[in-house]
LUMTOR-188922 format. One line per 8 residues: their letters; for each residue z, x, y of N, C-alpha, C, O, CB. Coordinates in steps of 0.001 Angstrom, whole numbers. Each point is the difference from the previous one (the first is absolute). Glycine has a CB too. Example, Ala and Ser with C-alpha at 12.3 -4.5 7.8 and 13.67 -1.06 7.14 Angstrom:
AS	7800:13190:-5690:0:-890:1190:0:900:1200:665:1036:-19:581:-2928:-1154 | -1966:1542:2223:60:820:1190:730:-770:1090:169:509:1108:-2314:675:-1736 $
***
This chain:
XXXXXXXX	-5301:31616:-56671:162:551:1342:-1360:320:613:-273:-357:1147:2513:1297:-1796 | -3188:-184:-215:-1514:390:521:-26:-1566:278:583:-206:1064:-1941:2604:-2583 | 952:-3423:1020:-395:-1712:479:546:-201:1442:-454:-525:1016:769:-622:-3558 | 420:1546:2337:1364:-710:1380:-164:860:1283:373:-267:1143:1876:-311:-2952 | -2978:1816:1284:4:846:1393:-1632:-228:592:-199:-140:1206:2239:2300:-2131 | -3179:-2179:-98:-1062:-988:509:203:-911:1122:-287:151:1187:-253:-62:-3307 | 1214:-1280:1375:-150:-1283:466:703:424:1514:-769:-257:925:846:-1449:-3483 | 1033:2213:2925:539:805:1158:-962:275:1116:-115:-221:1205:1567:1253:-2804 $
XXXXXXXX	-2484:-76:8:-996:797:1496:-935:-1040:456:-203:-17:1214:-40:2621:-2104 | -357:-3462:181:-620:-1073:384:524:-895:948:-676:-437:932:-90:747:-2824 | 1879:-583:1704:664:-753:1258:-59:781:1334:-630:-265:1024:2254:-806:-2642 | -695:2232:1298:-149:477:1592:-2080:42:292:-312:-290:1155:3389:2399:-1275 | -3962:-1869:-589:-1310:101:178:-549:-1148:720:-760:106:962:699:1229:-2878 | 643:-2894:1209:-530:-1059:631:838:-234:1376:-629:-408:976:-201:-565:-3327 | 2379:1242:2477:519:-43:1586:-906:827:862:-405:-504:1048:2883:303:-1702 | -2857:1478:311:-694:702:903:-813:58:717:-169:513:1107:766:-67:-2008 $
XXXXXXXX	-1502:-1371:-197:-1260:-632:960:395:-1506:323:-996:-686:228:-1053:2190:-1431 | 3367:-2250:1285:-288:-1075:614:-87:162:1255:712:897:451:102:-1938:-1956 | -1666:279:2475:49:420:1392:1697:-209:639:912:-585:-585:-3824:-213:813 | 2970:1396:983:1132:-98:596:-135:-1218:1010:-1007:-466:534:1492:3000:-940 | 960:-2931:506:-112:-706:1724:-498:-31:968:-217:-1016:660:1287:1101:-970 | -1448:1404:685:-769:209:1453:-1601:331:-294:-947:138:774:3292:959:458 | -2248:-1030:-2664:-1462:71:-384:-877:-1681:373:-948:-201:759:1829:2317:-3021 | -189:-3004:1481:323:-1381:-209:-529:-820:1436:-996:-641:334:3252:1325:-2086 $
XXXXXXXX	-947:-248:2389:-311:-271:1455:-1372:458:824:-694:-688:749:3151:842:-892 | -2573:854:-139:-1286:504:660:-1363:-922:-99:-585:-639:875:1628:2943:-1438 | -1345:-2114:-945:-881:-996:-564:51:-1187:565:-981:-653:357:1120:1642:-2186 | 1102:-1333:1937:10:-1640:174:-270:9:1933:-392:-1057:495:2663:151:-3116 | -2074:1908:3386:-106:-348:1380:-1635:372:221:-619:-466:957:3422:996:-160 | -3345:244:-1661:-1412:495:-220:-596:-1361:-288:-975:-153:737:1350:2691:-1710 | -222:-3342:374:-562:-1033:-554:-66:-1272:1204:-874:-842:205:1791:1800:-2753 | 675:-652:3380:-57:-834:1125:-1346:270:868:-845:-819:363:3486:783:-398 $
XXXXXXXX	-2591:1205:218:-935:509:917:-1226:-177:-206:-727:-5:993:2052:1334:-615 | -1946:-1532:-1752:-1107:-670:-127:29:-1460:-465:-806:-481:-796:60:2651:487 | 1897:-2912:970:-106:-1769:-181:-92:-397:-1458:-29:-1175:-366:-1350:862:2579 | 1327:1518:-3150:507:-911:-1074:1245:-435:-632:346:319:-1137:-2039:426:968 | 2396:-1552:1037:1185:-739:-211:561:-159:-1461:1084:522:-261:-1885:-1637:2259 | 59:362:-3040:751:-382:-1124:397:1447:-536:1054:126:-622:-2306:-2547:87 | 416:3525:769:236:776:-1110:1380:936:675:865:607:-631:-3768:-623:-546 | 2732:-132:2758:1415:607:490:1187:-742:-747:911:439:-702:-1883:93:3164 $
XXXXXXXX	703:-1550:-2141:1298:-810:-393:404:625:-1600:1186:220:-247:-1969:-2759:1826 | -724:2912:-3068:612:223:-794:499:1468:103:680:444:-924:-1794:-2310:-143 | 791:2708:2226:929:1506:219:1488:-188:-65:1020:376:-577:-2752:544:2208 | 1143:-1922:-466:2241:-309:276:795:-678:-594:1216:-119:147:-1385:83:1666 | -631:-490:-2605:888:-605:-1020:547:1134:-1111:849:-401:-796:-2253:-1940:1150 | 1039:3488:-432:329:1127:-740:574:1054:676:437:941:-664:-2032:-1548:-622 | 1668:618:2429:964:345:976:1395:-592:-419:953:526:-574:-2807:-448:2388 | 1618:-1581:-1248:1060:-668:-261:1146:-151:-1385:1228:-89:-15:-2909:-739:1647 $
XXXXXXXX	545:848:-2855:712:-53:-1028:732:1624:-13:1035:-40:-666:-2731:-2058:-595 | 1440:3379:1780:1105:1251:129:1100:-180:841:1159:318:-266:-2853:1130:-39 | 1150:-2148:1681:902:-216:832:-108:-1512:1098:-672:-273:995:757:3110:-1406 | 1026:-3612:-448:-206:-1529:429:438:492:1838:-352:-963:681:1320:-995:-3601 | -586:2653:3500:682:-310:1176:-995:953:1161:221:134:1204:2564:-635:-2524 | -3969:1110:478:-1121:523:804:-533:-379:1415:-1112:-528:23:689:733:-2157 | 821:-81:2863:-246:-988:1828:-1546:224:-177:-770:-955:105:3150:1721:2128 | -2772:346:-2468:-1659:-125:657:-608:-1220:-1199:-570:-1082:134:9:4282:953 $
XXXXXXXX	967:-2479:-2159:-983:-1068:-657:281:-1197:79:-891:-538:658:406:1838:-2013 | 1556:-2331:914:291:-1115:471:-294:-348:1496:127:-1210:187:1368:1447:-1975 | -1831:424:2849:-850:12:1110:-1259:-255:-415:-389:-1168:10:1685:2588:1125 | -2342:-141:-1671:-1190:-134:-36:-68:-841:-742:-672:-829:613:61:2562:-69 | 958:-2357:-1979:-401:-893:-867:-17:-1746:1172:-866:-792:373:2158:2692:-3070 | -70:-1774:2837:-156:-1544:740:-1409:386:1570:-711:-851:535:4370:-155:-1230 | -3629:2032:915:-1342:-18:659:-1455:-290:-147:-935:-490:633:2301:1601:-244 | -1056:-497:-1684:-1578:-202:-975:30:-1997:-926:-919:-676:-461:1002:4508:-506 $
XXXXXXXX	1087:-4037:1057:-135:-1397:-247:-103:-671:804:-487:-1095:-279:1319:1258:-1068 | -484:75:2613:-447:-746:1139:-1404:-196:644:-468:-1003:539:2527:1645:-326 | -2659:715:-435:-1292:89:205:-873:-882:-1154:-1022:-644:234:1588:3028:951 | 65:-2252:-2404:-887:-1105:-879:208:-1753:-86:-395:-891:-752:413:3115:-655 | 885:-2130:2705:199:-1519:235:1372:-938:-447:125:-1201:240:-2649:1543:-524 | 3446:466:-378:773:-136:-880:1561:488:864:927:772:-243:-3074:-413:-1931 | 1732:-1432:3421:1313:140:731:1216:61:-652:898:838:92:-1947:-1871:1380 | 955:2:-2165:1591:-675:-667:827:1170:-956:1125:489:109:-2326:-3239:-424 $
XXXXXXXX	270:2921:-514:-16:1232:-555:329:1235:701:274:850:-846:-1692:-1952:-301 | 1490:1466:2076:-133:1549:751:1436:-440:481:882:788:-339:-3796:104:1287 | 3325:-1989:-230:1587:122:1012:752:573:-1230:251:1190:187:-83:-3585:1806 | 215:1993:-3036:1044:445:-688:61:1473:-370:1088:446:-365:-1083:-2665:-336 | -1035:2997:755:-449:893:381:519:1012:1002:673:942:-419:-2025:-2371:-374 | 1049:1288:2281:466:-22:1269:1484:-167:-494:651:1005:287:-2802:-1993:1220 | 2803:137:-2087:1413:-477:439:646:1337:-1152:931:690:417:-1101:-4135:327 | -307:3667:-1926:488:1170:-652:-17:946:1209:1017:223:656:-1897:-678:-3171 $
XXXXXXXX	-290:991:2778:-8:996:1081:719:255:486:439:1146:-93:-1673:-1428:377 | 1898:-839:697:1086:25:1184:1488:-289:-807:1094:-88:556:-2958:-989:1564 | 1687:997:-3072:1334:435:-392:392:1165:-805:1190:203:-242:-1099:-2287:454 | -1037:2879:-652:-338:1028:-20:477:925:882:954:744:-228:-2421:-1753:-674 | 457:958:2478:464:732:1135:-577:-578:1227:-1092:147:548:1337:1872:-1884 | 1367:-3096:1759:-135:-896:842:-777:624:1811:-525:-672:888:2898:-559:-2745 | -2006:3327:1735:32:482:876:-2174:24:416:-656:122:1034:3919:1232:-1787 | -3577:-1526:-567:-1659:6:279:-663:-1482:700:328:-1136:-341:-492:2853:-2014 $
XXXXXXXX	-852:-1354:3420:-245:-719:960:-1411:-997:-985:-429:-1113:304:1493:3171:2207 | -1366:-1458:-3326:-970:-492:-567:-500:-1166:-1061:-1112:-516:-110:1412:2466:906 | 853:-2166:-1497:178:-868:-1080:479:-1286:934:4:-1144:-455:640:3031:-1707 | -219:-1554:3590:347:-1352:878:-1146:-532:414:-531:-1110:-20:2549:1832:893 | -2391:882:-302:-1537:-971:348:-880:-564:-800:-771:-880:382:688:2092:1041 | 129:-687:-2766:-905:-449:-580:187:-1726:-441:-960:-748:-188:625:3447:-421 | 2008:-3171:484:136:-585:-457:-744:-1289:1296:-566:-1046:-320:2574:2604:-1580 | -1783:-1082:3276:455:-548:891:-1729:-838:-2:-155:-1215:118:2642:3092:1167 $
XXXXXXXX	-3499:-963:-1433:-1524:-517:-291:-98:-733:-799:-815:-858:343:-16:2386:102 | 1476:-1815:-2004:-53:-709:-1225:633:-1303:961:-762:-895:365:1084:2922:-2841 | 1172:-2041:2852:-90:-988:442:-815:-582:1232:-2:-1226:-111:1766:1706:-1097 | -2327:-152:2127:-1008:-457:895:-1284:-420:-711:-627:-985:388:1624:2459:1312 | -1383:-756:-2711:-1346:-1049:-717:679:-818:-869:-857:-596:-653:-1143:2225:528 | 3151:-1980:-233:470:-1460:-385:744:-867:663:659:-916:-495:-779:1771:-1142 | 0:-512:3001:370:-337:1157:1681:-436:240:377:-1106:388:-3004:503:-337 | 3127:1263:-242:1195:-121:-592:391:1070:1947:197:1197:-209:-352:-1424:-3900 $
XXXXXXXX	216:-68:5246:23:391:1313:1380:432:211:408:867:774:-2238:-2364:-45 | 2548:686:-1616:1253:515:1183:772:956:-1502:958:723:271:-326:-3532:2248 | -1080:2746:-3912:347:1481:-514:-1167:1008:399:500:1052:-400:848:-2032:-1718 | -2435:1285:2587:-810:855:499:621:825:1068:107:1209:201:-1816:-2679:-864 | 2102:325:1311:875:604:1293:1030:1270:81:28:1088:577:-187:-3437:-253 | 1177:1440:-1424:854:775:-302:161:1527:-278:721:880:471:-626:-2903:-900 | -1535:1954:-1003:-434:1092:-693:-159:1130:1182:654:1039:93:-1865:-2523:-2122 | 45:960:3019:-913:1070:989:1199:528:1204:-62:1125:494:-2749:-2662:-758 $
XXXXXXXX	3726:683:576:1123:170:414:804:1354:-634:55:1059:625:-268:-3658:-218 | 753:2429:-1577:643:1289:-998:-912:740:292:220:859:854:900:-1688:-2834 | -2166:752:1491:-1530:1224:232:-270:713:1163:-684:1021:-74:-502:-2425:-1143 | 1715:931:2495:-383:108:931:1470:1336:625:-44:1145:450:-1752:-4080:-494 | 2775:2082:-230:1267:286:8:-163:1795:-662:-209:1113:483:1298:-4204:-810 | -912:2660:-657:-156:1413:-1308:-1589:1427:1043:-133:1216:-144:546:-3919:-3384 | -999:1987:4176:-1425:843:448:-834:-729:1096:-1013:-697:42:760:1607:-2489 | 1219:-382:3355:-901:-1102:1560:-1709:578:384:-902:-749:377:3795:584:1318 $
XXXXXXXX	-3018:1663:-1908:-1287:390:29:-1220:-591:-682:-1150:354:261:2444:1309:86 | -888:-2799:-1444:-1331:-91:-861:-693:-1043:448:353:-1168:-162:506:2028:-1791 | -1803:-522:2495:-752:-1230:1276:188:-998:-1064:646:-987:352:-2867:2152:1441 | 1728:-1140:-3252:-876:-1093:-1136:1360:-1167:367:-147:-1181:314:-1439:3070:-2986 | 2875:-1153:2522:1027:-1118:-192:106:-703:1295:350:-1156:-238:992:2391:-1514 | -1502:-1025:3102:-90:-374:1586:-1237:-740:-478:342:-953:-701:725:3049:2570 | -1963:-2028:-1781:-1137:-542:-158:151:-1616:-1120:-433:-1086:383:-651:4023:135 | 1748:-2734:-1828:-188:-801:-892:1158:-785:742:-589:-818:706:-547:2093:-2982 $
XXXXXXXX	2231:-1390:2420:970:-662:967:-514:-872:1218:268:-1078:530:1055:3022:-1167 | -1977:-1162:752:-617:-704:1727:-949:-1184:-554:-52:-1123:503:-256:3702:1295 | -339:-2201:-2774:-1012:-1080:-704:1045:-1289:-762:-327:-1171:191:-1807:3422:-836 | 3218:-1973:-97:1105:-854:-7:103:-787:800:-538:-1096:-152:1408:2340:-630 | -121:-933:1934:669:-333:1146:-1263:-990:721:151:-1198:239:1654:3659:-67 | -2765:-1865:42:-1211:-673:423:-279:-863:-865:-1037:-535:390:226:2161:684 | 1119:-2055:-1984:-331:-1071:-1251:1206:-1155:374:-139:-1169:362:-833:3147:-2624 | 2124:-1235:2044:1267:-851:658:-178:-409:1345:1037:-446:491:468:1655:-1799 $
XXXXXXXX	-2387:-1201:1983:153:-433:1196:1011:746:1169:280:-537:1072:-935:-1458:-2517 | 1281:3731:891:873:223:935:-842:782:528:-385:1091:-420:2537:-1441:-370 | -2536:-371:2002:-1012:1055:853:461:1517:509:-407:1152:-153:-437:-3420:1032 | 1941:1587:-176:529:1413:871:521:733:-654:351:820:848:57:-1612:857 | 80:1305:-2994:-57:668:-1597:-1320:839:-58:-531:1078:267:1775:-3219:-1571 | -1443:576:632:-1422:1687:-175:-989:240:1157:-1117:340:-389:671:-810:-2267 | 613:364:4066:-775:832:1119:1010:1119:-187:-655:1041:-46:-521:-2866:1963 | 2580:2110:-2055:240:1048:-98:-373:1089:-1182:-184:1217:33:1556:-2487:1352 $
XXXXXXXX	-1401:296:-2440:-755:1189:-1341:-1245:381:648:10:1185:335:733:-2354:-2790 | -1721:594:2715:-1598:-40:16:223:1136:1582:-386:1138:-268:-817:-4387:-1108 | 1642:3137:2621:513:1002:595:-89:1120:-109:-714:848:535:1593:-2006:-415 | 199:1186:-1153:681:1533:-691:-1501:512:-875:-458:1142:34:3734:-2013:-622 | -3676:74:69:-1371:517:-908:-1274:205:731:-958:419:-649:1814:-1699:-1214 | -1000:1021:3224:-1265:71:606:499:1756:663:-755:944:232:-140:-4275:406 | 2376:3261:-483:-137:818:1336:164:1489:-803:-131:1018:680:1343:-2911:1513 | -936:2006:-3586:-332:796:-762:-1545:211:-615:-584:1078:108:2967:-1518:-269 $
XXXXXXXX	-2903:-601:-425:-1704:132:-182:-504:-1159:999:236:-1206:65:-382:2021:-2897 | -797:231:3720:-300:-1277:1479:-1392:-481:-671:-543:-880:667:1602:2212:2159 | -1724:-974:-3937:-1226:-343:-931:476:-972:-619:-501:-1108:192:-528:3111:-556 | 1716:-1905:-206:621:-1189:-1030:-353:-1863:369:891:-848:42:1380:2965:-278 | -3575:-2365:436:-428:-953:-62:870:-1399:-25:498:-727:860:-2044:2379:-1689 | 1484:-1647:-321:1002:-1085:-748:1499:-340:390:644:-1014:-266:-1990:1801:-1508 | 1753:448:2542:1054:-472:79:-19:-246:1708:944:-466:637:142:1627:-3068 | -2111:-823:2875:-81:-496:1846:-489:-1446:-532:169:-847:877:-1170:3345:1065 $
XXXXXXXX	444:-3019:-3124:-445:-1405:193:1088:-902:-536:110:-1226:0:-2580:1835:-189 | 3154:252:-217:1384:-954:-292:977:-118:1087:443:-1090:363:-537:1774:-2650 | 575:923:3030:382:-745:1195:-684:-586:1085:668:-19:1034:665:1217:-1600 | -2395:-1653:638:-1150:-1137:722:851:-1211:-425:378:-649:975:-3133:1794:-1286 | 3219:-1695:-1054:300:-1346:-382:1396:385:445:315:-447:1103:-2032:-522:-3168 | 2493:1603:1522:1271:176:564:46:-673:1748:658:-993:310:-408:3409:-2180 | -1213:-1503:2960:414:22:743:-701:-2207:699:428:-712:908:-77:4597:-1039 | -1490:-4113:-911:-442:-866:554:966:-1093:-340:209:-924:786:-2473:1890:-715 $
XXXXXXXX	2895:-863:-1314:1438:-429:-650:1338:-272:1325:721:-992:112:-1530:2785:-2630 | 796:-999:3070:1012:-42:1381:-356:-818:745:943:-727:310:-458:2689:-183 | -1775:-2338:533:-997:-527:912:93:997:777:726:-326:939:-665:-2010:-1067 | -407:3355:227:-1182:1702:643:-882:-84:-208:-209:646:-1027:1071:923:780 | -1880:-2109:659:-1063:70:215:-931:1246:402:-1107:270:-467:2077:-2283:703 | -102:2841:943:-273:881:82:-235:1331:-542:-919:812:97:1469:-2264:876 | 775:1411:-1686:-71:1425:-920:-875:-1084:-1448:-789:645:-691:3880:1426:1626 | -2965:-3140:-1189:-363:-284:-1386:-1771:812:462:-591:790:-736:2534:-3730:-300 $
XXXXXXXX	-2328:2570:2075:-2065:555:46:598:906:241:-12:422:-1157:-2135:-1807:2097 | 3038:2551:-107:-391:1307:-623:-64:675:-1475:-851:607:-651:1606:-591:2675 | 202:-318:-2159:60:-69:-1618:-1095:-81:-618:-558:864:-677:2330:-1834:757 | -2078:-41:145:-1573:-663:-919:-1276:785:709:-791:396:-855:1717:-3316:453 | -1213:3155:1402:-240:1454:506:-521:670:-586:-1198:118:-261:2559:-89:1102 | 17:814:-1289:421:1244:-296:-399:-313:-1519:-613:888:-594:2622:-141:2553 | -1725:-1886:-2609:-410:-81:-1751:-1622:-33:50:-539:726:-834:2841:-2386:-169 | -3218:870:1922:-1387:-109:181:-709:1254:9:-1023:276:-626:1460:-2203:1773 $
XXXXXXXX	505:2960:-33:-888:1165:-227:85:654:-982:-1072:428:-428:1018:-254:2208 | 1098:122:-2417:261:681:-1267:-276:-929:-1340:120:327:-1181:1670:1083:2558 | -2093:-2343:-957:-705:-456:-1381:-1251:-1075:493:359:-1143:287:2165:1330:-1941 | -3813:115:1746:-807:-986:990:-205:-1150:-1056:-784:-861:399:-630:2687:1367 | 2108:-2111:-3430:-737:-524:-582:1120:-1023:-668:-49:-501:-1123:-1953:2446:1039 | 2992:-2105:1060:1105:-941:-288:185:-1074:892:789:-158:932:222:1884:-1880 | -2175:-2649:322:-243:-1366:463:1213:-810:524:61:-305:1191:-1869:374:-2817 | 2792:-424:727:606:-28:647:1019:-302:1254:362:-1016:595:-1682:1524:-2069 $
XXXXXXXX	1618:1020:1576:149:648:1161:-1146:-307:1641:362:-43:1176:660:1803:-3450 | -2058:-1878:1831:-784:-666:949:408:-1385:368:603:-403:995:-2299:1765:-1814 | 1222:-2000:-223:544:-1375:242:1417:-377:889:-70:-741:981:-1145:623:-3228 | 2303:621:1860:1156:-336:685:-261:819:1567:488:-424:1048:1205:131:-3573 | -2333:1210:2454:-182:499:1392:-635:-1028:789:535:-212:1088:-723:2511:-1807 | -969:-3084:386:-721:-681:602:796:-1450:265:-49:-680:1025:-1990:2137:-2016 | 2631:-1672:20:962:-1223:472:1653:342:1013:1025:-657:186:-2210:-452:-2848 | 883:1957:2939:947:268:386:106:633:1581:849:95:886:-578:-70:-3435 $
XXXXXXXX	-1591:318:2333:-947:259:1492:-245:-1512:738:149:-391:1158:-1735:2675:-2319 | 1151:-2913:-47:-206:-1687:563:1308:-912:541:217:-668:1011:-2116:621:-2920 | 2507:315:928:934:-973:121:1340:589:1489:178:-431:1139:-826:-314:-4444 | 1188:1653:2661:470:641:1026:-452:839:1576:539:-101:1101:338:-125:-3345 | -1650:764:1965:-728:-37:1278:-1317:-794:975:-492:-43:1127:1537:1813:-2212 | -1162:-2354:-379:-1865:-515:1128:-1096:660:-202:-959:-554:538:1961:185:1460 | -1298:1473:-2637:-1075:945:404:-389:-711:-1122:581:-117:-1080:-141:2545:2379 | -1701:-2982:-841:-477:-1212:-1153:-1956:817:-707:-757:-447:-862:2453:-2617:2904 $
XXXXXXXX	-1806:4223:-1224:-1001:897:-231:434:1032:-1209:-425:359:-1098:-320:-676:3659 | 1416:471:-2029:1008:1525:-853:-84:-590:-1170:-776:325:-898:2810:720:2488 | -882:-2325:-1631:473:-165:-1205:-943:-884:-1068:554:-270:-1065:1686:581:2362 | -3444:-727:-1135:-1456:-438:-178:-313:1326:-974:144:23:-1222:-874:-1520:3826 | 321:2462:-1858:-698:1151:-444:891:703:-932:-562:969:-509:-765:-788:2577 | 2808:-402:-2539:1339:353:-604:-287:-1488:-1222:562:-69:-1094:1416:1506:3736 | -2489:-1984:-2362:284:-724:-1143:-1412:-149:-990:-82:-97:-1225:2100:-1190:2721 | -3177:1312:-351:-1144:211:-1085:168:1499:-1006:-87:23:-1228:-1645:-1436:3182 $
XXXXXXXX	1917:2264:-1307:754:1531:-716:87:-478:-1341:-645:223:-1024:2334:831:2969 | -397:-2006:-1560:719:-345:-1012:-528:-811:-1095:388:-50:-1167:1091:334:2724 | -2477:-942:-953:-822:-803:-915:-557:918:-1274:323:-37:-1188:-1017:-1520:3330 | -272:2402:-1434:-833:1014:-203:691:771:-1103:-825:622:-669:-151:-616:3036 | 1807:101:-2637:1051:817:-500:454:-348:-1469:424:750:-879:273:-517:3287 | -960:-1903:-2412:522:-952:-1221:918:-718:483:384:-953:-678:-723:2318:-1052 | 941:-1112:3020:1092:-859:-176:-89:-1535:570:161:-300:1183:1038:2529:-1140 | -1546:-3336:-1331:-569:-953:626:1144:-1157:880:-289:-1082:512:-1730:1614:-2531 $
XXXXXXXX	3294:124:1960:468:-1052:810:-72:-459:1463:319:-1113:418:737:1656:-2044 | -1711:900:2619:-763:-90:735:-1081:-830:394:-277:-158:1188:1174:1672:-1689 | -1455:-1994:-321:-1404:-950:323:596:-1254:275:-947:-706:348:-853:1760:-1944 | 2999:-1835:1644:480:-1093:527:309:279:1345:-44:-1014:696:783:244:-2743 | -414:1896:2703:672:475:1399:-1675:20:752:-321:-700:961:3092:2599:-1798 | -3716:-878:89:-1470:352:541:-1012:-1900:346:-806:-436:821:860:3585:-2883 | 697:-3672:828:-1084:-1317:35:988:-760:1380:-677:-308:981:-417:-161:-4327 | 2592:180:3427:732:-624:1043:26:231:1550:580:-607:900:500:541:-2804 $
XXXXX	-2055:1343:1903:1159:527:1313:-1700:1107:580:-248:-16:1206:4194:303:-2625 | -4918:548:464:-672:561:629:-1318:-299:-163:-884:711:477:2476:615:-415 | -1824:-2397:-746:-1131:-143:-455:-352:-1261:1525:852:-810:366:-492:1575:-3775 | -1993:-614:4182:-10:-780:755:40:-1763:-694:-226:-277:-1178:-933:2537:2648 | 1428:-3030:-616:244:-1140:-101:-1327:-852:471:17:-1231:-20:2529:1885:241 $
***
């Protein structure tokens, strides 16, 4: 009996210090936070082995595999998640990005759709949709995401230069250069964005000065597809 009540106290001794779940978790979102991915993934995997039906971690893990490139790997991931708890906006979106870098458009759609559905406030999912949609060619789609995301952050660069293509996507010309504009000033270093301004000054309006001085920018910038428009059109003859 003295043997047996040892070995007892030793057991409860080694449960005591095993870490807990939310200990587990912590570590492992700590680890996100400094980008070291593999070793999150081995947190949550010890998460996981206490509790297979864990939403965050089967979230963060397929996050941290995604970030290490390891798309394929991360959806099944995401898809535990959401069946998990179909009511979280996050494991859609996340999935909804995995499929857009394997270009997989019209399940992306879907995903950012549920995501969007589940949490209309989260610009990231308006924003990543609109970049979809703008990939699909549905213009008048995503001018309404890119819209909704400017008129909440009017800084947000990137997404006034996306509705620029959106709107140049319609044939707007007009709003496409404000747009492009509006992305030039807030970002002077998105070549680019110059470039299509300057062809677009040219082509659509004529202003054959403007869009000259819009495309050397653009030159200037790296963006060498410009120097065929600069050598055709402004360079004297």
């Amino acid at each position: 009996m003295k043997h047996l009540w040892i070995f007892c106290l030793l057991l409860i001794s080694f449960s005591a210090c095993a870490p807990s779940e939310e200990e587990l978790m912590k570590v492992g979102l700590e680890k996100m936070d400094s980008q070291n991915w593999a070793d999150a993934v081995a947190q949550f995997d010890q998460v996981l082995e206490k509790n297979p039906t864990q939403i965050t971690a089967l979230n963060a893990k397929g996050v941290a595999l995604f970030q290490q490139g390891k798309i394929k790997e991360a959806i099944p991931l995401f898809d535990q998640a959401i069946l998990a708890d179909s009511s979280n906006y996050k494991p859609w979106f996340n999935r909804g990005n995995a499929n857009m870098e394997l270009n997989n458009y019209k399940a992306a759609l879907a995903d950012f759709n549920l995501a969007a559905a589940l949490d209309p406030s989260q610009l990231d999912i308006l924003f990543n949709r609109g970049t979809t949609l703008l990939t699909m060619e549905a213009y008048e789609d995503a001018l309404l995401d890119f819209q909704a995301v400017v008129q909440k952050e009017p800084n947000h660069a990137e997404a006034h230069f996306r509705l620029a293509k959106a709107n140049l996507g319609m044939n707007d010309p007009i709003h496409g250069m404000e747009s492009l504009t509006n992305t030039v000033n807030l970002d002077p270093k998105n070549g680019e964005a110059y470039y299509l301004l300057g062809v677009t000054r040219m082509s659509a309006l004529g202003q054959k000065n403007e869009g000259c001085a819009d495309l050397k920018m653009a030159l200037s910038l790296g963006y060498k597809e410009a120097e065929t428009w600069i050598k055709d059109f402004c360079e004297a003859k």
